[in-house]
N, C-alpha and C positions, 0 to 999 in steps of 0.2 A: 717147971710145971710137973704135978707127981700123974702119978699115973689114973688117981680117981678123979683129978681134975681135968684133964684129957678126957678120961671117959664119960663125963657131964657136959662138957664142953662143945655145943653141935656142931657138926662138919657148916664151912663156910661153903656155900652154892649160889653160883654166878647165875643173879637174874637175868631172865631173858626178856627185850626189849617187846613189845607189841610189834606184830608184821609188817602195819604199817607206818608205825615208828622208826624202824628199820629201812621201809624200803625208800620216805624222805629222807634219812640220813645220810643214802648212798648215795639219791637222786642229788644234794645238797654238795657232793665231792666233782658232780661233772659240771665244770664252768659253763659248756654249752648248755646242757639243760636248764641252766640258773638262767642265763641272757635269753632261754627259748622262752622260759614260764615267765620273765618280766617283759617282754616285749609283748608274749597272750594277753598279760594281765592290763596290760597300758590299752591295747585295742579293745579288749572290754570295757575299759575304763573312757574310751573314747568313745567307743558305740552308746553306752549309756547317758552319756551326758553332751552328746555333741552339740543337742541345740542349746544348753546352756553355755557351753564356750564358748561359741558361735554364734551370731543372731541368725535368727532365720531366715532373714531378708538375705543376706549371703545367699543361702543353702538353695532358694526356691527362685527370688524376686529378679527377674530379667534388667541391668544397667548397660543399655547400648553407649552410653556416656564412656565406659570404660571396658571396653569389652574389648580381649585378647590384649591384656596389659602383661609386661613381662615379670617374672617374681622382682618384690620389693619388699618396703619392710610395711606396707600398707597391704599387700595381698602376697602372700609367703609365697605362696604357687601359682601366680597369678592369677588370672581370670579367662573364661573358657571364651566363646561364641557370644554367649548374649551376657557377658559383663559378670558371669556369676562366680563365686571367689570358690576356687579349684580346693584350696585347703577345708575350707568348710565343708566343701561339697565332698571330698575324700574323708572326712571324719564322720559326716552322714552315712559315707557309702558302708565303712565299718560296720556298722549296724545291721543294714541289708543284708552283707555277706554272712556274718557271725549269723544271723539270725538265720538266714536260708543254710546254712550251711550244719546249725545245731539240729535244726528240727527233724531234716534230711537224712542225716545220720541218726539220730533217736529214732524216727520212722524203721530205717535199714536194720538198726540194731534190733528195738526190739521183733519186727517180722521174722528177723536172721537167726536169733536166740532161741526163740521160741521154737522155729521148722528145724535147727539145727540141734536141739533138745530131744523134741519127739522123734525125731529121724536117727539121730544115733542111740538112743537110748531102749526103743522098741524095737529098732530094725526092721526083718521082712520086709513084708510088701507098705509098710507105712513110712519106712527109709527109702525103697524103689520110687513109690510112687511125688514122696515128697520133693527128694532130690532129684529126679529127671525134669520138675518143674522149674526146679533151680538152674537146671543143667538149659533148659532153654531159654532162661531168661539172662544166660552167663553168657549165651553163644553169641549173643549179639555186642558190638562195641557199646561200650556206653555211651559214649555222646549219643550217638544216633538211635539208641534207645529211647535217652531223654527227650529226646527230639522226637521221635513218635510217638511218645504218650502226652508230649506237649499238643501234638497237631490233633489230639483227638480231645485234649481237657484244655485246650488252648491257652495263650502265653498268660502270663501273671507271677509272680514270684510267691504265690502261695501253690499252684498247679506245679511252679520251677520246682516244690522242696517233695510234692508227692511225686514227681519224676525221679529226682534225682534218688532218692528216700526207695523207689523200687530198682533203680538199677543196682545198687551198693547190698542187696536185701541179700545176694547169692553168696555176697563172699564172707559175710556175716554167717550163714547159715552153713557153708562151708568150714570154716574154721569151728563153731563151734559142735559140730557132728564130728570131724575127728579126732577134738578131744576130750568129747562124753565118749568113742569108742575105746579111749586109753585107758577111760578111771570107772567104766560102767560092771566091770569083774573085778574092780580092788577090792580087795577083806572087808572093807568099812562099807560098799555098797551091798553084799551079799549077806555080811552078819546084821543090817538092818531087814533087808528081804526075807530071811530066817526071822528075822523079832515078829513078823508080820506088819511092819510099816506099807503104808501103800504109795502108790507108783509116784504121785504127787508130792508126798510129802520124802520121799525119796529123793528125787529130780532138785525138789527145793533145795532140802537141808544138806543133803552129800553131792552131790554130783556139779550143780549150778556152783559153789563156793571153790570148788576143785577146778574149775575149767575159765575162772575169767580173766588168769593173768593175760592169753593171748588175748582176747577178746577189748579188753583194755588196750593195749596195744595198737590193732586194729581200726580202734575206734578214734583214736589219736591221729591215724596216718591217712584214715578215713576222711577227717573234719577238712585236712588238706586238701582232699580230691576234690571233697563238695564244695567246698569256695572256690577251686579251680573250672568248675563245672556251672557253680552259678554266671560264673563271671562270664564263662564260654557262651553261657545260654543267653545271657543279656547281651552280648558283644553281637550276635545275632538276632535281636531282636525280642528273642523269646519267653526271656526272665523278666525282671523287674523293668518296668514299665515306666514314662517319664510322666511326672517330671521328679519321679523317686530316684535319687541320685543311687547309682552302683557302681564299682571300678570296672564291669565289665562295659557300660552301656557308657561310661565317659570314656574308654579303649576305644571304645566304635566313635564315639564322635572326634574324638580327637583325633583319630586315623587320616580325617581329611583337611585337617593342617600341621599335619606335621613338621612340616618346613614353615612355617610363618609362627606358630605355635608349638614348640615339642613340650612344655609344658603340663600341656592339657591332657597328652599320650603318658609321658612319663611318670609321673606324679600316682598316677592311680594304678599303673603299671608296679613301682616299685613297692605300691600297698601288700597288691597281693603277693608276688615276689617273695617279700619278707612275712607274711603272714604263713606262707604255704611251708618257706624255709622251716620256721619256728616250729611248725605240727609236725614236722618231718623230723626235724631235730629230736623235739619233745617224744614222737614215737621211738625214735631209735634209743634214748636213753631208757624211755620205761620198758624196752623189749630186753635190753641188757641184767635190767635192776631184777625183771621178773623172771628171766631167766634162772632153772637151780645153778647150773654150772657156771656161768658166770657170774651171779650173786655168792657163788660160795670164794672166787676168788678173787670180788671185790673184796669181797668182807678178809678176807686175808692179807688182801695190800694194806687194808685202814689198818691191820691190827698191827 
């Protein structure tokens, strides 16, 4: 090749993939992540259509005929107290939890983003006085948070997810206040505050896109807690309600045959178990992927 053909000839440059193109590609290299997100995807797939797999007559209709039968190939999980088929009634209960447990955390999230937005990004006495609210709503355990504000908006699985939805609201609000305090002086936030952008369209466009890898994150390891926490609230009474099938309120009932039935205890025991594992999983791989330092040395082993 001469040398005017070289110099016509544009340099070859390595496209770059979209972000989150990228960051499925990595998530796609860790097998656990792969068996976390198929095992999510199977329980939503379960929650949505449980009573068409199912009859309902399983799910709801009391069969003293056949009640506390051991698993067969007629009742997979057998049958609980009053004859009702445990499998169906565990693929109902998916629904409950996923659902108490989405809304709960949406609730947390958005409260959390929002006070953890204006608090680090304004500071002063708007950071003081938002975060000391926070500070007192963290000081208490949560269970017996939830449990307080249950005893005042009393039990139901719609009051379970406005419980739950306010205990999770501080650590939400916590993470993302200190990482609007990281990126709230980068170049790209002051050279828009010199353009005269205002404080909103600030907050939106720079600071909110810069701060949600953790928050994602979070929200992952989050969805764990609240299925952990519905199930806790029903096992005592105080979530979902019968004769709405949940893995925590079939925990409590099957507690008192466990020796004549461990079925009815197990079964819905190992639901959550394995659901909680997956969100755990699934958190700790998107906290890796999002990470800089460690996404730069994934991205080195692939290469």
């Amino acid at each position: 090749m001469s040398i005017e053909e070289s110099a016509e000839t544009p340099p070859v440059t390595r496209q770059h993939r979209p972000r989150w193109l990228e960051t499925l590609t990595l998530l796609a290299r860790n097998p656990l992540a792969i068996a976390a997100v198929v095992v999510l995807a199977g329980l939503v797939f379960a929650a949505l259509l449980a009573e068409s797999i199912v009859p309902r007559d399983d799910i709801f209709t009391p069969d003293i005929a056949n009640r506390l039968q051991a698993p067969s190939g007629e009742h997979w999980f057998g049958t609980d107290e009053l004859g009702r088929d445990v499998f169906a009634r565990v693929l109902a209960g998916a629904e409950v939890s996923l659902r108490v447990g989405a809304v709960a955390v949406g609730i947390s999230l958005t409260a959390g983003v929002v006070v953890g937005l204006l608090a680090g990004y304004f500071g002063r006495w708007v950071d003081d006085t938002l975060m000391r609210v926070m500070d007192v709503l963290f000081a208490f355990p949560a269970l017996l948070m939830a449990i307080a504000v249950l005893a005042i908006l009393g039990a139901g699985s719609t009051n379970a997810m406005i419980a739950i939805g306010i205990v999770y609201t501080p650590i939400f609000a916590r993470i993302t206040r200190a990482s609007v305090l990281s990126v709230r002086e980068e170049v790209y936030v002051r050279a828009a505050r010199s353009a005269g952008a205002g404080n909103v369209r600030i907050i939106v466009r720079h600071v909110l896109p810069n701060v949600t890898a953790p928050i994602i994150v979070q929200t992952s390891i989050s969805l764990a807690f609240a299925i952990l926490s519905e199930a806790a609230l029903s096992f005592v009474g105080l979530g979902t309600q019968p004769p709405d099938p949940s893995w925590g309120r079939m925990l409590s009932e099957g507690r008192g045959f466990i020796e004549q039935a461990w079925w009815m205890a197990v079964f819905p025991g190992a639901a959550i178990f394995v659901t909680v594992l997956a969100f755990n999983v699934l958190g700790d791989a998107l906290r890796d992927v999002l990470d800089p330092r460690q996404r730069s040395a994934m991205k080195g082993v692939g290469a």
